[in-house]
VOTITOR-376453 format. One record per residue (C-alpha): x negated, z, y negated. Coordinates in steps of 0.2 Angstrom, whole numbers, padded with zeros to 4 digits, always signed. Layout:
N
XZY;...
END
This chain:
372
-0119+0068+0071;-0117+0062+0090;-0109+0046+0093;-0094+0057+0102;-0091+0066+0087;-0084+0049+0078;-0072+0044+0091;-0055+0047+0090;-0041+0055+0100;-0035+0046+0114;-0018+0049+0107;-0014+0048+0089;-0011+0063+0079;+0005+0072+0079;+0013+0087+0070;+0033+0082+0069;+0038+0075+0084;+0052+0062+0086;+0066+0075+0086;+0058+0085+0070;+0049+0099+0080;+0034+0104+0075;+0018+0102+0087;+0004+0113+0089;-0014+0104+0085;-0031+0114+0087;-0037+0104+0072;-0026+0099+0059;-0013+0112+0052;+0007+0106+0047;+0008+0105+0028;+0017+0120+0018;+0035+0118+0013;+0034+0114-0003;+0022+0098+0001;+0034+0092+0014;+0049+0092+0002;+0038+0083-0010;+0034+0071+0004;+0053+0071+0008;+0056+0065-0008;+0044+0052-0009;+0050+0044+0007;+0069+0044+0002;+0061+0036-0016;+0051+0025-0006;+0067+0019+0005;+0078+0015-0009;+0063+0005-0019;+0062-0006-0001;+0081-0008+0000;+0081-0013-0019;+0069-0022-0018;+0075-0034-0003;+0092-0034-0014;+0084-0041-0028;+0074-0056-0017;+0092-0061-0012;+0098-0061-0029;+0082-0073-0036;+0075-0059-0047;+0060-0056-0037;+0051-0071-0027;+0046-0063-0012;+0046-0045-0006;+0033-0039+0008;+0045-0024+0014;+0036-0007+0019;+0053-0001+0028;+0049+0011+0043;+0030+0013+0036;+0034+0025+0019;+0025+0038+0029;+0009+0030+0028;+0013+0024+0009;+0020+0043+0003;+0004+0049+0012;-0009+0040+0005;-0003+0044-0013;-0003+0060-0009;-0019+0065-0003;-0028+0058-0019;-0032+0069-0033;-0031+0064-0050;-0050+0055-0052;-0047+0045-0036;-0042+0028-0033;-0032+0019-0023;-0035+0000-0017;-0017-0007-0010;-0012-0023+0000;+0003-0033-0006;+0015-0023+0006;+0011-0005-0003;+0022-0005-0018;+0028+0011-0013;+0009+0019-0012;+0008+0009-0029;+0024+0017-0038;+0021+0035-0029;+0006+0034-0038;+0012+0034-0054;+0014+0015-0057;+0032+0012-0067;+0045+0002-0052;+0046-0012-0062;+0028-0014-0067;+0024-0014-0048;+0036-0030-0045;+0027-0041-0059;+0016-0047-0047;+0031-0051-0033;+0040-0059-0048;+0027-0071-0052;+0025-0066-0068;+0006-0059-0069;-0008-0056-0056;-0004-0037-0061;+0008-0029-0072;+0002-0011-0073;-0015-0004-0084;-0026-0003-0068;-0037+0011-0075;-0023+0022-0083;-0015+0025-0064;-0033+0021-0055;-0021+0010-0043;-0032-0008-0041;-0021-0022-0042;-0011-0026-0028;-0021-0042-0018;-0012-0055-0008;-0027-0059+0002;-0033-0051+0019;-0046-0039+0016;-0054-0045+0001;-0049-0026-0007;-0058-0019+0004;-0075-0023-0002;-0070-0022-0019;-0065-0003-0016;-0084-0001-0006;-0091-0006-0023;-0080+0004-0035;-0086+0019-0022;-0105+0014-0023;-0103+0012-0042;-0093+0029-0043;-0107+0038-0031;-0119+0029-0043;-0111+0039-0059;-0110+0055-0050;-0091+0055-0053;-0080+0067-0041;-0072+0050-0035;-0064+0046-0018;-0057+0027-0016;-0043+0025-0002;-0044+0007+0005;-0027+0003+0012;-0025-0013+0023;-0016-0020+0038;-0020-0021+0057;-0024-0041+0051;-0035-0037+0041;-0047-0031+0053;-0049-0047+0059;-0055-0055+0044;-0074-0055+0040;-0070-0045+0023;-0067-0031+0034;-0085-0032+0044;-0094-0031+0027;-0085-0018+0020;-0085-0005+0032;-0103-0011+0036;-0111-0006+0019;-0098+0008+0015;-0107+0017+0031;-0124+0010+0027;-0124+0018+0010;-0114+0032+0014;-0100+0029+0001;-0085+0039-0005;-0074+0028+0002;-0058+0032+0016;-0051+0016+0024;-0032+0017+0028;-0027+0006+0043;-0007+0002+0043;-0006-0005+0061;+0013-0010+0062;+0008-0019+0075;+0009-0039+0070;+0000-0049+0057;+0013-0059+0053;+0018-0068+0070;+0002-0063+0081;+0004-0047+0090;-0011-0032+0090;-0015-0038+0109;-0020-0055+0102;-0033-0049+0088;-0043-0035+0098;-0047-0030+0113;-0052-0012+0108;-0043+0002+0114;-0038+0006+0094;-0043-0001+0079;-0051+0017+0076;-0063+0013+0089;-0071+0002+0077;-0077+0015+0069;-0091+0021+0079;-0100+0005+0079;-0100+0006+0062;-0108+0026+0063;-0093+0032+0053;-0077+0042+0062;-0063+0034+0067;-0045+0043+0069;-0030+0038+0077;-0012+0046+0068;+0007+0046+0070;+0009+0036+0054;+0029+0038+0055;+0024+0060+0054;+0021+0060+0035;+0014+0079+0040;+0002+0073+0051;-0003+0057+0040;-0003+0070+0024;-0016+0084+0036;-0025+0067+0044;-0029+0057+0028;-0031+0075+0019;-0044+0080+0029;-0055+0062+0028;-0052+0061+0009;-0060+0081+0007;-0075+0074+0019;-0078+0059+0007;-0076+0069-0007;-0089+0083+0000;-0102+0069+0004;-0098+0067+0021;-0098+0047+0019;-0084+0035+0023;-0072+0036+0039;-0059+0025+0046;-0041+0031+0049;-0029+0022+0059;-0010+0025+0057;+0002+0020+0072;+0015+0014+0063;+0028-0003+0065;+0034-0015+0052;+0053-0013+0054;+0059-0030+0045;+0052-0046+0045;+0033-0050+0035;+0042-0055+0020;+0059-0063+0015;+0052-0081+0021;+0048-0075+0038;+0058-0075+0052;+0054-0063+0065;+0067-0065+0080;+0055-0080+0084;+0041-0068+0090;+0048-0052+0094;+0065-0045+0104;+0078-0036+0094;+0077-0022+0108;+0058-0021+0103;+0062-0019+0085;+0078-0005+0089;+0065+0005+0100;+0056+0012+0084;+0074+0014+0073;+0073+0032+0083;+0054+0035+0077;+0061+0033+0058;+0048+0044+0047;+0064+0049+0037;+0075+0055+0047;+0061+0064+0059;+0055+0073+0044;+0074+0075+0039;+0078+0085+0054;+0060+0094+0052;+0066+0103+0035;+0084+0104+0039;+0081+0116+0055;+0068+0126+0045;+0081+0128+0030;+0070+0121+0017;+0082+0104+0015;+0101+0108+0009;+0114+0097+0001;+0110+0101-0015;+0089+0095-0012;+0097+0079+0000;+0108+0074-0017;+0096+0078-0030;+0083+0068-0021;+0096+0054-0016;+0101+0053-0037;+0079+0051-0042;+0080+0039-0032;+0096+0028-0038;+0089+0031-0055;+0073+0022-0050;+0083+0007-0042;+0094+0007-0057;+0077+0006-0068;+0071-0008-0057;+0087-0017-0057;+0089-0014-0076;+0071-0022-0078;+0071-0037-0066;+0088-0043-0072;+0080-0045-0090;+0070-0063-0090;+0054-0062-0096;+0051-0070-0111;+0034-0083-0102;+0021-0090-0113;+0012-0106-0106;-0004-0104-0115;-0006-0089-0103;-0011-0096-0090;-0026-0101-0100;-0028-0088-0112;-0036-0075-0101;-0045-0084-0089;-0061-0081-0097;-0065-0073-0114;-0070-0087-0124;-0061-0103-0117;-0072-0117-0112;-0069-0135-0118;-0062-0140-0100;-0047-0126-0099;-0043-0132-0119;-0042-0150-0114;-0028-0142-0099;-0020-0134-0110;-0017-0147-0121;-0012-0158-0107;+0002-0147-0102;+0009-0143-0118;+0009-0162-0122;+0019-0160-0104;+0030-0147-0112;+0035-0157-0126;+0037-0171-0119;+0048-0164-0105;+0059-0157-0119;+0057-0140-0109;+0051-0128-0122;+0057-0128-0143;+0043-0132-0154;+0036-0117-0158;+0023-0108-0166;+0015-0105-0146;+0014-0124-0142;+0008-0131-0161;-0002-0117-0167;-0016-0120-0151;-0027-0102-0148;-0022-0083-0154;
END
């Protein structure tokens, strides 16, 4: 392969433009109908999980909520283009690509609660467990591809992470050795343009993050990430590569974080209001909204049956969230390891003694009957 054929596009790829008109591309084809109003109704799910969400933050039910707001293209999209023995590897703002995966809403917020590291049977949904840190998914979904590869399994793992991410080491490593050994592995860059405060300009200097690619000796591509057709056609495309042998690739969505990093950030301190307004027009739900309505695939009756699957699924999360969970201390030590060593017993026992001291808990059979 010459070095020219793993660069992207100077402009990222399009195929709904801003106004819902579709754009002729020599390569990439629009979806069918049928995919687009399947895509439609993942991003008006994926909306009201956000808004719910963010509702539930306010009223103390969740602890913090990273919202994906304005980026449900990229989320419905990567969900999508995964067959049913592939596996997807999220960050902590993907809840959306979690439960359009198949992950039950309430399941995906376990983790945003603080209840448990993960609250959904990794290997029934083939979703990894959503990770907190920068990048460290990343090499953990390299290595599920070598062991897949490895096992000859028909398995293609889609490594979601953030435009921060790619300046952490983790990132280096994993797409390093993913190249190198020639995994089945698709790595799914959300650039929203900030890591938190710090804006893209102040972590590279490259003229995309798709660019890195090439040093790498993978192809890099560059996509519309608020055109769910053209993330669905982009994403598609390196996921059938991956799965034919063609080796990992790096794909590069052009997307913006619409509200602030979580529900303890402040974003007017580093970016304008007119900034933020700029890219309300760019919404990958009403772009594709307009799309579907001009073709006559989207009437009322779709828009309210859509709009009523998802207030069930708010409803469901709500239900769930406003229950409190019924916590068992010992956890925290029960499943740290399989057979407890004598130094997390000797915790334990501290912080039950804590416990009861405190009059916190009632005696029960958890905190006098010692291991299960």
């Amino acid at each position: 392969m010459l070095h020219t054929d793993l660069l992207p596009r100077d402009t990222a790829v399009q195929l709904i433009d801003q106004s819902g008109a579709p754009v002729v591309d020599d390569r990439y084809a629009l979806p069918d109908t049928d995919t687009l109003l399947a895509a439609y109704r993942g991003l008006v799910e994926g909306r009201r999980i956000n808004d719910q969400a963010g509702a539930l933050v306010r009223q103390g039910r969740l602890a913090v909520y990273p919202s994906s707001h304005g980026q449900e293209a990229c989320q419905v999209g990567a969900a999508m283009v995964l067959g049913s023995a592939d596996w997807l590897f999220p960050t902590y703002r993907d809840s959306v690509a979690v439960i359009a995966r198949g992950v039950e809403p309430a399941d995906a917020m376990v983790l945003l609660k603080g209840d448990w590291h993960s609250g959904y049977d990794v290997r029934a949904h083939r979703v990894a467990p959503q990770a907190t840190p920068l990048a460290t998914q990343l090499l953990h979904a390299v290595g599920f591809a070598q062991a897949a590869k490895h096992r000859g399994e028909d398995t293609v793992v889609l490594a979601l992470c953030g435009d921060g991410a790619t300046s952490e080491g983790d990132f280096h490593e994993a797409m390093n050795f993913a190249a190198v050994f020639h995994v089945p592995v698709v790595f799914f860059v959300q650039n929203n343009e900030f890591a938190i405060s710090v804006p893209l300009a102040r972590q590279t200097a490259a003229p995309s993050l798709a660019h890195k690619a090439v040093g790498y000796g993978m192809p890099g591509q560059r996509v519309d990430g608020n055109d769910v057709a053209a993330v669905l056609a982009v994403l598609g495309d390196a996921v059938s590569r991956a799965r034919a042998g063609g080796g990992p690739s790096l794909i590069e969505a052009h997307t913006y974080r619409m509200q602030a990093h979580t529900n303890a950030d402040d974003d007017t301190r580093y970016r304008e209001r007119d900034e933020v307004q700029a890219w309300v027009a760019r919404d990958p739900l009403v772009r594709l909204r307009a799309h579907l309505t001009s073709t006559g695939a989207l009437d009322a009756a779709a828009e309210e049956r859509f709009a009523v699957g998802a207030e069930e699924i708010a409803t469901a999360m709500r239900a769930a969230l406003n229950t409190d969970a019924d916590l068992d201390p010992e956890d925290l030590f029960r499943f740290v390891t399989e057979t407890r060593s004598p130094q997390l017993d000797e915790q334990w026992h501290l912080l039950r003694d804590e416990i009861e001291r405190s009059g916190l808990a009632d005696a029960g059979s958890t905190l006098n009957g010692g291991h299960r």
